[in-house]
C-alpha positions in Angstrom: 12.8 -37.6 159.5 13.5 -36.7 156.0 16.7 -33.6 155.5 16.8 -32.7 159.4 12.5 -32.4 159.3 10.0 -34.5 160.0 8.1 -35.6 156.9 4.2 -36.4 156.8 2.8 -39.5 156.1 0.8 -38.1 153.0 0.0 -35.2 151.5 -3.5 -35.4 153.5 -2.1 -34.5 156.6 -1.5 -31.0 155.2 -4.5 -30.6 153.3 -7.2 -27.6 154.8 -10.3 -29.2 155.8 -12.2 -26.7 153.5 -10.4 -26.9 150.3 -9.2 -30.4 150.4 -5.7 -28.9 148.9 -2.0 -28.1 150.6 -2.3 -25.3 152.9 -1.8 -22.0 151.6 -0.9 -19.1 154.4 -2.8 -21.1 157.1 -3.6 -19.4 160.2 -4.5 -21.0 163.4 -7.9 -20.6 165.5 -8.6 -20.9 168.9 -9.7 -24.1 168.9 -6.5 -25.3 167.5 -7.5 -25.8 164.0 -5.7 -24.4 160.9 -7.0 -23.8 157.9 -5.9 -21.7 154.7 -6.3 -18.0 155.3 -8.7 -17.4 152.2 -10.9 -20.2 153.0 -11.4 -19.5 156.6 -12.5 -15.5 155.3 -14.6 -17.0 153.0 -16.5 -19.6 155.1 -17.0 -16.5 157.4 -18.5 -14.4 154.6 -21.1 -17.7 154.1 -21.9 -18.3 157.6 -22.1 -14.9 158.9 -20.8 -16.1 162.0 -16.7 -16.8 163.2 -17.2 -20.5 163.6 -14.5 -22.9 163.1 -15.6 -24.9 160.0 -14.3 -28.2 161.4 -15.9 -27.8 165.2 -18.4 -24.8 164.9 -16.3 -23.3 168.0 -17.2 -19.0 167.8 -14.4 -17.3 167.9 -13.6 -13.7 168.7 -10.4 -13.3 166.9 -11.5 -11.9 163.1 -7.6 -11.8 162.2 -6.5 -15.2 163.5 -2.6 -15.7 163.7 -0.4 -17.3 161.2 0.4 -20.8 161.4 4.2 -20.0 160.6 5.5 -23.7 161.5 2.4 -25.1 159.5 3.7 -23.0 156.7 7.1 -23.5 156.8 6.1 -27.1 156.6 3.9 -27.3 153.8 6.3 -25.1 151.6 9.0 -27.6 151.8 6.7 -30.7 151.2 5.7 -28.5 148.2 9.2 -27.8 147.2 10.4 -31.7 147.7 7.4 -33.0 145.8 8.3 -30.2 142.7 11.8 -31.7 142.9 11.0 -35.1 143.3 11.8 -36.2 139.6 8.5 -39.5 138.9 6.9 -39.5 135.2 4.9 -43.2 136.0 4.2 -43.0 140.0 2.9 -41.1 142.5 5.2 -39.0 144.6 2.5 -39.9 147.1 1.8 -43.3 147.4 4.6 -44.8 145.2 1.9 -46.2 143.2 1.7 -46.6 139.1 -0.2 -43.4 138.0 -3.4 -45.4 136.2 -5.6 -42.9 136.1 -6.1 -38.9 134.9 -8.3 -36.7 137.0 -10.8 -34.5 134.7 -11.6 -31.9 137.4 -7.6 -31.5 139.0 -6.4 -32.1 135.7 -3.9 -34.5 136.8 -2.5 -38.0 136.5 -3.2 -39.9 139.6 -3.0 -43.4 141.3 -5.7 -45.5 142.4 -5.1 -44.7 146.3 -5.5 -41.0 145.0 -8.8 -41.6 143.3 -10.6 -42.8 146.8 -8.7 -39.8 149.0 -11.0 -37.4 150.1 -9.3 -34.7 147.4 -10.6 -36.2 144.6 -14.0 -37.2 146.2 -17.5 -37.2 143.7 -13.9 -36.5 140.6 -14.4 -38.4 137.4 -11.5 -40.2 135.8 -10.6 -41.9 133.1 -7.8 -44.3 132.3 -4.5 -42.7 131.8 -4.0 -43.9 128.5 -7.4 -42.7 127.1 -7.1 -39.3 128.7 -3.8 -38.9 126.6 -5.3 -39.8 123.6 -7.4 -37.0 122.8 -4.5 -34.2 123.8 -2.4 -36.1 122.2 -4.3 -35.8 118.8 -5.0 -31.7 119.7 -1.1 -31.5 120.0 -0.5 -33.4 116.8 -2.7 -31.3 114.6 -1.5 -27.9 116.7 2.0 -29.0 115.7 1.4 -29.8 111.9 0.7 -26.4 111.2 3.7 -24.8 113.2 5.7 -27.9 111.0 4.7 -26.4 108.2 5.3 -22.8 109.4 8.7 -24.0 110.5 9.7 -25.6 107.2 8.5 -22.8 104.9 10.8 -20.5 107.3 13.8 -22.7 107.1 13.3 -22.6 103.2 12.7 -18.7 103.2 16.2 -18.6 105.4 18.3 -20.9 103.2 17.0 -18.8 100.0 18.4 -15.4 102.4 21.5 -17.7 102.4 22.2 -18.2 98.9 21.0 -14.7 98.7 23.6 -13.2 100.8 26.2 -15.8 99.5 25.3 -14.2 95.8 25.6 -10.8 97.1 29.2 -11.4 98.6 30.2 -13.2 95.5 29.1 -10.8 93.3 30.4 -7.7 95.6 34.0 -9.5 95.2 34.1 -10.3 91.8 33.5 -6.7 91.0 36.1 -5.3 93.6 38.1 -7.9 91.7 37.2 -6.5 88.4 37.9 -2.3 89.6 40.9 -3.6 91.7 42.2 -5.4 88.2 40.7 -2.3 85.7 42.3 0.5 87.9 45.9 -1.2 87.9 45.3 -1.5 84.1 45.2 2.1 83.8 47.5 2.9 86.5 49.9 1.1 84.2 48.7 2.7 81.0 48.9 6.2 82.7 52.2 5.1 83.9 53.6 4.0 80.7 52.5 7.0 79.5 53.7 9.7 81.1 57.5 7.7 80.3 56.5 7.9 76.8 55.6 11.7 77.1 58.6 12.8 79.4 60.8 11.3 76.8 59.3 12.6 73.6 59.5 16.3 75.6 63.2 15.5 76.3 63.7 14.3 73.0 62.0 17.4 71.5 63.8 19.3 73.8 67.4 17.9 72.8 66.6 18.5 69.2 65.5 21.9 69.3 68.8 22.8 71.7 71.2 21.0 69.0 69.3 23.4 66.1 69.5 26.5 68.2 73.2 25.7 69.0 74.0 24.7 65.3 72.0 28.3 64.0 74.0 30.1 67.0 77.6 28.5 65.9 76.6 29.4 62.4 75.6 33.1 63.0 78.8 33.5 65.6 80.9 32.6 62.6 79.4 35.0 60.2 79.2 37.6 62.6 83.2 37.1 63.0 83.5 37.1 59.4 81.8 40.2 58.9 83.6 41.6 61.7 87.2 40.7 60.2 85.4 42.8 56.8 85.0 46.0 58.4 88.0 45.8 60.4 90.0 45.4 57.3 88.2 47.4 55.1 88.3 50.4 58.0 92.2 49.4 57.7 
């Protein structure tokens, strides 16, 4: 038992008969046999006849049921084996992954390479599989080096760029901050200068008028005291 289920002994004992791979949607003939949905339609479509593929029984069901419990159990084995966290054996066998599989495009061990999966599948060493992607990734990645570091250059030029802009958009707030309370100042100073050379003007103009007035008061009395004295 493995989580509260029980756990096959390989992956082969939920592989269809057909397609050598995990069941996908299997249903279930009357002969007891299961195979995946898909393949069973298709096999019909060849044969022209409802035969089981693994018997020949003739069925007369064309929309067999779903193997729900077949299903159920394959999913999970799928979902444990994604889980299962194994870079250098197989989540199979426990056995050192040796060798790649051209056709499934997979690493494999050598219990894998003689299961009836991989059967008339050419392989090669692990290791000399690699080598070849392994150049085809280095030579795809020089160019997107290249591209990367040309577009970290572009960026840190955008940098100094924007750093240039905000230094230059201070200094010149600076300078009309600076120029505008220079003539603030100026306008300041002035208007002082202005309002007293007004009240200066006006204080000389008022002590003329008020001399010319005292002055023309006292010959107007004079002249007064004359006719008075001459009408006398």
């Amino acid at each position: 038992l493995r989580g509260g289920k029980m756990a096959p002994r390989s992956e082969e004992d939920l592989c269809c008969p057909v397609c050598h791979d995990v069941f996908k949607n299997p249903v279930v003939l009357t002969c007891s046999h299961s195979l995946c949905k898909d393949c069973l339609q298709s096999w019909w479509r060849q044969t022209q006849t409802l035969q089981c593929p693994v018997c020949k029984t003739i069925t007369s069901n064309k929309t067999p049921p779903c193997n729900l419990v077949l299903k159920n159990l394959c999913e999970s084995f799928l979902l444990e084996r994604d889980q299962r966290v194994s870079e250098n054996f197989c989540v199979l066998h426990s056995e050192k992954l040796k060798l790649f599989c051209l056709d499934h495009q997979e690493p494999v061990c050598l219990i894998c390479r003689d299961s009836e999966k991989h059967t008339d599948h050419r392989f090669r060493p692990i290791d000399e599989a690699a080598r070849q992607p392994k150049k085809n990734l280095q030579e795809t990645l020089e160019p997107l080096k290249e591209k990367l570091k040309r577009l970290e250059q572009v960026k840190e030029k955008f940098d100094q760029t924007i750093d240039h802009i905000y230094s230059q958009a201070h200094h010149s707030e600076t300078q009309i901050i600076e120029q505008f309370a220079r003539i603030r100042q100026f306008l300041e100073e002035e208007e002082e200068a202005r309002l007293v050379a007004v009240s200066e003007e006006h204080d000389q103009k008022s002590d003329r008028i008020n001399e010319e007035m005292e002055a023309l008061s006292r010959e107007i009395e004079a002249l007064s005291e004359t006719i008075r004295a001459t009408e006398d």
